[in-house]
C-alpha positions as CSV (number, residue, x, y, z in Angstrom):
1,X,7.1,12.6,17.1
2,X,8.0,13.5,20.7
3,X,8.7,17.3,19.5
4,X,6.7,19.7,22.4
5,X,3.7,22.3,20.8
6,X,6.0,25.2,21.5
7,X,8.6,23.7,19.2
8,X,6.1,23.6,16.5
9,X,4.7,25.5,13.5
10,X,2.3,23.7,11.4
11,X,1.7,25.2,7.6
12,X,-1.6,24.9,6.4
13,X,-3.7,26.0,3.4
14,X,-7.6,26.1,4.2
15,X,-9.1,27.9,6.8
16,X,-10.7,24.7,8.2
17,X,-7.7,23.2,8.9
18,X,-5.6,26.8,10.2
19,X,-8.9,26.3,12.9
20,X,-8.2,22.8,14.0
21,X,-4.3,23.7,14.2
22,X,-5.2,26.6,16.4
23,X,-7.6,24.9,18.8
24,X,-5.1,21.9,19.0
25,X,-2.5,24.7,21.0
26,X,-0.2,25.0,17.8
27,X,0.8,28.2,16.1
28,X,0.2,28.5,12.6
29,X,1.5,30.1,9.0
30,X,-1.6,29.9,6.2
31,X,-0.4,29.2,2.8
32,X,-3.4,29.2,0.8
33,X,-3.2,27.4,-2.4
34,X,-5.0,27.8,-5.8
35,X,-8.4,25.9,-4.4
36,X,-8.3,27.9,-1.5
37,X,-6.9,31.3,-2.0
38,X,-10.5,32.9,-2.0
39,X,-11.4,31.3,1.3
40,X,-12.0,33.3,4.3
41,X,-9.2,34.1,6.5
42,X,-9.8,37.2,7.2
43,X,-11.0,36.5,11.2
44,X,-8.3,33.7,12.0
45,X,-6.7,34.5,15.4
46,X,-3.4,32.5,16.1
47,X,-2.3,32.8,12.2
C-alpha cells in the first residue's frame, strides 16, 4: 500500500491479532466483537 507504519492504525477485534499488530510496529484500537468481547485484554501494551 506504500502508506509508512506511523501513518497507520489498524482496528482489530481479538487479542491474538491486537498482539501481532503490536509486534509488527503498528498502533492499535481493539474493537472486540460479540465472539470476543470476553477475551483477555486486559495486559495489551500498545492498544
Amino acid at each position: 500500500m506504500g502508506i509508512e507504519a506511523d501513518d497507520c492504525i489498524v482496528v482489530e477485534d481479538s487479542a491474538r491479532g491486537s498482539t501481532s499488530v503490536i509486534w509488527a510496529g503498528l498502533r492499535c484500537v481493539v474493537a472486540p466483537n460479540m465472539l470476543t468481547k470476553h477475551g483477555e485484554f486486559s495486559g495489551m501494551q500498545g492498544c
